[in-house]
C-alpha positions as CSV (number, residue, x, y, z in Angstrom):
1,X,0.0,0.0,0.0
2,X,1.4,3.3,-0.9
3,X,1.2,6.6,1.0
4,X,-0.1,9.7,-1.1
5,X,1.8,12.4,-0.3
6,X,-0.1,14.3,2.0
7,X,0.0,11.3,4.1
8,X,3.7,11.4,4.2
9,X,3.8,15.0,5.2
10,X,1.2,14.5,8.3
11,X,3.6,12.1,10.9
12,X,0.8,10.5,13.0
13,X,0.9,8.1,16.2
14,X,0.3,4.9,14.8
15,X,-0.5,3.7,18.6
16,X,-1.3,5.2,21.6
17,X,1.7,6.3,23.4
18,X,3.8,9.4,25.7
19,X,5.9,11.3,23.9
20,X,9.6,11.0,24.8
21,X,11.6,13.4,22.9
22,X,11.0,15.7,20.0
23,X,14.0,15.7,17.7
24,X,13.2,18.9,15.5
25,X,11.8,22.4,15.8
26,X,9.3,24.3,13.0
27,X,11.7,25.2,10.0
28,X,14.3,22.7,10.5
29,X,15.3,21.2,7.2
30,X,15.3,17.4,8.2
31,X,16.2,14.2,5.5
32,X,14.7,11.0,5.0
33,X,15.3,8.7,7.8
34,X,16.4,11.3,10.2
35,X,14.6,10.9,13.6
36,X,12.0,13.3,14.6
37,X,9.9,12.1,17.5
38,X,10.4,9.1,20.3
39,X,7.1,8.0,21.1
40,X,6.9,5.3,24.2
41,X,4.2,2.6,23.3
42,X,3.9,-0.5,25.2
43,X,7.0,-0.1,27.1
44,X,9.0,0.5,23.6
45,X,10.8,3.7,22.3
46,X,9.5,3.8,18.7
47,X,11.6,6.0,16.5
48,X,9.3,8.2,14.0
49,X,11.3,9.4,11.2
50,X,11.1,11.5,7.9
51,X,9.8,9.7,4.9
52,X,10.7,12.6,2.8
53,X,13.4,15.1,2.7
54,X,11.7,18.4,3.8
55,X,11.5,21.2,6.5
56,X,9.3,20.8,9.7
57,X,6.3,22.9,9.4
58,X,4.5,22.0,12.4
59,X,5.4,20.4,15.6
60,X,2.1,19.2,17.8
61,X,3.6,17.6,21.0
62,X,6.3,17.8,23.2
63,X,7.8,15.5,26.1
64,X,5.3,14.0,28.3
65,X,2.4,14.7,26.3
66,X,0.1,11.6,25.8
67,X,-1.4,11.3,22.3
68,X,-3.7,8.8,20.9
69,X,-3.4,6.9,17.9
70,X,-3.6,8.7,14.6
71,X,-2.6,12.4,16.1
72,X,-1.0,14.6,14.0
73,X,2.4,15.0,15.7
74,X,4.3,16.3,12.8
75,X,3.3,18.2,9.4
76,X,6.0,18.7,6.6
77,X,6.2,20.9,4.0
């Protein structure tokens, strides 16, 4: 299944989790497979990285916030 491209520019929680850490800040150039956000799900630090090269254009969390699955925690140009 392939992700249009407005999918790959929204980062959502694919799980229910904390947020950890947030790697980048809004206008930050970033590169695919550069980390962004550590999300804590199930006792696991799941890495969320850039599927794209692009610059950050939103950034919805921060540590300790709790976000469900599907929140937008990223947006890309």
């Amino acid at each position: 299944m392939s992700l249009s491209r407005l999918d790959k520019k929204q980062l959502t929680a694919f799980i229910p989790g904390t947020i950890i850490d947030v790697k980048v800040k809004v206008g930050q150039p970033v590169n695919q497979g550069e980390i962004l956000v550590i999300l804590d799900a199930m006792k696991m630090h799941n890495r969320i990285l850039a599927p794209i090269n692009s610059i950050v254009k939103e950034v919805n969390v921060k540590p300790n916030d709790r976000v469900q699955k599907g929140f937008v925690m990223i947006v890309l140009e």
